[in-house]
Each structure stands twice: as C-alpha cells, then as structure tokens.
N, C-alpha and C positions, 0 to 999 in steps of 0.2 A: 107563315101566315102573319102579318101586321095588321097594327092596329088604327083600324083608321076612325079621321075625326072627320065629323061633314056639319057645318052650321053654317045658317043664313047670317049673311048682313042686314043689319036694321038701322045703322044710319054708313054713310058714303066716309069713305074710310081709308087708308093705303091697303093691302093685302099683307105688307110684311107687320104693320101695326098691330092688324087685326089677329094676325096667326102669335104676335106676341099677348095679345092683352085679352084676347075673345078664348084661344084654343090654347092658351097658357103655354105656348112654346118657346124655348130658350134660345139667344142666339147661336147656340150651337145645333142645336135641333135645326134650325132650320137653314143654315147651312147645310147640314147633309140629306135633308129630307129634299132639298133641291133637286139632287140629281139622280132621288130613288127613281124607282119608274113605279107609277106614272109620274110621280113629279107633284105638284102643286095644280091641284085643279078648280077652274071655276067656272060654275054651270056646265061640268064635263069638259073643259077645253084646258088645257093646261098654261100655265100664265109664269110670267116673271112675278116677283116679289115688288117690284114696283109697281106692278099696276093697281089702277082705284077700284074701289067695289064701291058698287052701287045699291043701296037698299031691294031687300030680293032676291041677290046674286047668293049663291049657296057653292061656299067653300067646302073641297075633300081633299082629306092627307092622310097617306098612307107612314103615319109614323115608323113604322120599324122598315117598310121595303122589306129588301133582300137579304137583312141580315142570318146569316148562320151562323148556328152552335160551330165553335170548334170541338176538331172529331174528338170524340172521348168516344171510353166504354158504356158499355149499356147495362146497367145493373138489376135484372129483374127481381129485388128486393123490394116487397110487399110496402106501400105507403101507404101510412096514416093520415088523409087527406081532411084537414078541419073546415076548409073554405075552398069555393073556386069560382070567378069568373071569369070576363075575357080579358082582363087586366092583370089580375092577381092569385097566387095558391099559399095555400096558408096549411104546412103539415106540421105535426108534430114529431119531434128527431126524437129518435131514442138513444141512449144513453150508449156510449161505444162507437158511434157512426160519424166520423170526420162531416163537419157543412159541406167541404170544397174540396177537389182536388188540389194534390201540392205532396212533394218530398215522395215518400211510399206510397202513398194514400192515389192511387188514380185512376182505382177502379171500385172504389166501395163504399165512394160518398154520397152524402144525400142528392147532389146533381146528378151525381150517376143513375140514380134510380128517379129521379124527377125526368130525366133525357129518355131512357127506356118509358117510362107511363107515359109519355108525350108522343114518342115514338107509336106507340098501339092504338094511339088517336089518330097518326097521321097526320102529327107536327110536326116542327121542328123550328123549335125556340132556343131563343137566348135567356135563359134565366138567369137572374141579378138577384142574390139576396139581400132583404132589407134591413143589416145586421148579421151577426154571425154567432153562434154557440161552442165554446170548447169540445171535442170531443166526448168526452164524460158528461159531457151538462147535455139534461133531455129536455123536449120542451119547446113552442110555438116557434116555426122562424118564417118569415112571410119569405116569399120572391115575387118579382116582380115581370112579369112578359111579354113588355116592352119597356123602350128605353123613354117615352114620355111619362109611361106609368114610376118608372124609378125616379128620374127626375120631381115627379113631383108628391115623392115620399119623402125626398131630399127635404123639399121644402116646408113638407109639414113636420118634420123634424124640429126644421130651425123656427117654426111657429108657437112649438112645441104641441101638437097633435100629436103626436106620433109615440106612444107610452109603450112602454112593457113594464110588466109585474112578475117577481122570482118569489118562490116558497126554497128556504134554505134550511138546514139541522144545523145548528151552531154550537158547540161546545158550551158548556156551562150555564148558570142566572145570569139575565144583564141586569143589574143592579136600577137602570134608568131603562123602561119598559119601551121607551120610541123616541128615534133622535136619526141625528146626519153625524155623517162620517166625513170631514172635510181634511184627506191627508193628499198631497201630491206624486203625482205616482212616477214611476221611469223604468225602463230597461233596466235589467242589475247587469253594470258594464263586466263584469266577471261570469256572469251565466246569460245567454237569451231566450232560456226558455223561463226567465223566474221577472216578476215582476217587484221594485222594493218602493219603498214610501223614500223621499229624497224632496228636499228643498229645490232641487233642480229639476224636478219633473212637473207634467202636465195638472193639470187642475181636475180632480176627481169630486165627486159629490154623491155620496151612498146614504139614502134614506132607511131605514127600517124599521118592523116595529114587530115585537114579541105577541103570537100567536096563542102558543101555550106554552108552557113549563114543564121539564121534566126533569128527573134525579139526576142526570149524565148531560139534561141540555135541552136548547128550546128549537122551535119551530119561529119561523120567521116568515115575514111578508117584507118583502124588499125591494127599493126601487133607484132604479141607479140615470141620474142627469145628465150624467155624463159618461161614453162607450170604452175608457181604458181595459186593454189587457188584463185579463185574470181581477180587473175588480173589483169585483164582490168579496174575493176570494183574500185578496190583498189586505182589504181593510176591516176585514171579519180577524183576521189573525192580528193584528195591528193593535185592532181593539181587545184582546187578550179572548176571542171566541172564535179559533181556527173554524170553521166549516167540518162538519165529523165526515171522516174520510179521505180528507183532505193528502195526497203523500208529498205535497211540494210547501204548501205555507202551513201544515199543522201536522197529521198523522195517521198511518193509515189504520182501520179500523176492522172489528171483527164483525160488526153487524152491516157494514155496506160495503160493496167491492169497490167505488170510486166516492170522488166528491158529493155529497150531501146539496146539491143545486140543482132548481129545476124552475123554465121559463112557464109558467103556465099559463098568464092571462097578458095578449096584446092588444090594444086599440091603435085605428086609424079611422082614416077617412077612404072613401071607396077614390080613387084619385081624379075622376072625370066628374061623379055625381055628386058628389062630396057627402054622401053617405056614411054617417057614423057607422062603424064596422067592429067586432070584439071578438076576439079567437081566444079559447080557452084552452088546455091540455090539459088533464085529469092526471091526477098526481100516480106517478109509478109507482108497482109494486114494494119494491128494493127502498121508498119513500115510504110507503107506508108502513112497513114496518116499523121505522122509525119512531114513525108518529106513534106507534099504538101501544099495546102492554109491553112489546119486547126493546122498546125504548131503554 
C-alpha cells in the first residue's frame, strides 16, 4: 500500500516544478515514482514530467508504488503503539529489544514485530526508522511508511523540527545544575563497539539539565543536537557522571540490570499536514526505581 499525494494546480506551472515545490518531492523521488504504476497522473491520465499544468488540473502520485519489505521474520511480540497514521507509527521499545535487524539479531527486533502488526492489517510496508535506540535504551522511536514521509523527516531535522528528549540516572551531584557537553566523539580504533572523546572525531553537542538529586546520583533531562554513537552515554562518563548501569563507559549496577537511559518525549511535524505532533513513553519500571526511595 503507497502513499499517495493528489493536489490541484492553481496557477500554470511545469508538472516536474510543481511535484518539487507544491508535493515537496525530491529529485530522486521523482525519478523513481516515474516508473511506479501508475506513474504520474493528471486529471487521471498519466503524463511525463515535462508536461504544463494548467490551473484546475489535479495532480496524483503514488509515492511508495510497489515497494516491498525485504523478506524477514515475523515477530508476534506485543507492541506498544503511541501514535499511528497513514504516514507515520510512533512505539515505545522496551529495553532489551534490538531497533533493526543485523549480526544475531534477525528475528527479534522491533521491525520484526512492526512487519507481523502490519502484516494482520494486511500490509505490507517498508518501514524506515527515524533515528535508532541502543538495544538496552527504551523509549519513543518514530518510523516512517513511506519513502516521501521519511524524506521529509530528513528535512525537519535539518530545520531542526525534529527533537527528542532522554530522562537519564547519572552517577553522582553535578556541581553546575544545567549545561552542554561539547567533546568530539569517534570510533575507539582498538574496539568498535566502544565510543571515545578524540580531537579527531565528529562534532557532539549534549544538553542537560538535573531533575532531582539523590545520595548515589541524579535524574536528568537530556537533549542531544547532534545523533553520535553511544552519545549520551560517552559524554556523561567524560564528564565524571557515568550513566548508573552503564557496563561499557562506567559500571554495572545492582539496582538496574542495564543502562540507566530512556527516550521518552519526541516532537515532529505530521510530514504532509505539517501538524505539530508529540509522542511520550512513560518512564519504566526498572527507571523508576531509581527515581524513588530505593535510589
């Protein structure tokens, strides 16, 4: 099932201008939406990209066509569904659940159980997620179901629409209650599963700011500008407040079985209507402990 876009001309126009600057399509989009079928249609009839619209003429495009999921498994693992229209699903990962298939992982990740719920719909999509979560990190992750709607999450990105919000348990007081984190990050060319701070790495930018206080450590609201690897996680140890739990940049822990991080509030825009949009995930169990007296 694709998604299609249908709007009239209101002044005389090329078709390929109009499907770049009216139905926000990229030139690569519409290269391939060319030879989906039906194609590029105008008042029903199917057209080249060079032809003129005339005021009235009412443009349809079937953005996705025929694309299909590559065959994966089907995970009948229960989803926690925050949002959904014909664009976009917005669930909440729980903590232990790979985003993506990859390495071991290629039957028990959250696509795998997004392809099975889609599947009992009698879909059959391509999902793109908008962003990705560590395995051990729980917490909002959009995807996207189709390739115009991703595309232009892209771009609210680079507009900067496009936010997520982490609640984190950090080790220790932070002496300075709210600040940025600006250390550069990189592959450590001796391990690739570990991330380090290096003058030769990419440009990182981690906002935060202390929640509450407690005797072993705070609660954090955190927001990161920039998507580096293990991020948060990188420049929380960096700045002498490993993330509690942590077994790779701090320590592992007797009150939490993984990392101490979790995505709980994202904003967009809905990507056609341009609808302010806000997904929440309510903070886990294994999180709230933390927070509370057994802190």
């Amino acid at each position: 099932m694709g998604r299609k876009l249908r709007e009239e001309a209101q002044e005389e126009i090329s078709l390929y201008d109009f499907l770049r600057l009216n139905l926000g399509l990229t030139k690569k989009q519409i290269r391939q939406v060319k030879f989906h079928d039906p194609g590029i249609l105008v008042n029903g009839k199917r057209e080249f990209v060079t032809a003129r619209l005339l005021p009235g003429d009412v443009v349809e495009v079937d953005v996705e066509g025929n694309a299909q999921p590559k065959p994966l498994f089907l995970n009948p693992s229960p989803l926690q569904i925050l949002y959904e229209d014909e664009d976009l699903i917005a669930v909440n990962k729980p903590a232990g659940v790979p985003s993506h298939p990859g390495g071991i992982h290629q039957t028990d990740t959250l696509v795998n159980m997004l392809l099975y719920y889609f599947h009992g719909k009698g879909e059959s999509l391509v999902v793109r997620p908008a962003g990705r979560l560590d395995k051990e990190t729980s917490g909002v992750i959009l995807f996207s179901k189709n390739q115009a709607a991703a595309g232009r999450l892209v771009k609210q990105r680079e507009r900067g629409l496009f936010g997520k919000a982490y609640l984190a348990v950090a080790e220790g007081r932070f002496p300075e209650k709210e600040g940025t984190i600006d250390l550069p990050l990189r592959r450590d060319p001796g391990n690739a599963c570990r991330v380090i701070v290096s003058p030769e790495g990419k440009e990182a930018h981690t906002i935060y700011r202390v929640l509450e206080e407690h005797e072993n450590g705070s609660l954090l609201s955190v927001r990161i500008e920039t998507g580096r690897m293990h991020q948060i996680r990188v420049h929380m140890a960096a700045s002498g407040h490993p993330l509690v739990g942590d077994p790779l940049y701090g320590r592992p822990s007797g009150r939490i079985s993984r990392t101490a991080l979790h995505a709980w509030k994202l904003t967009c825009r809905q990507p056609f209507t341009e609808e302010p949009l806000t997904f929440e995930a309510p903070l886990p169990e294994d999180m709230k402990v933390l927070c509370g007296d057994a802190f």
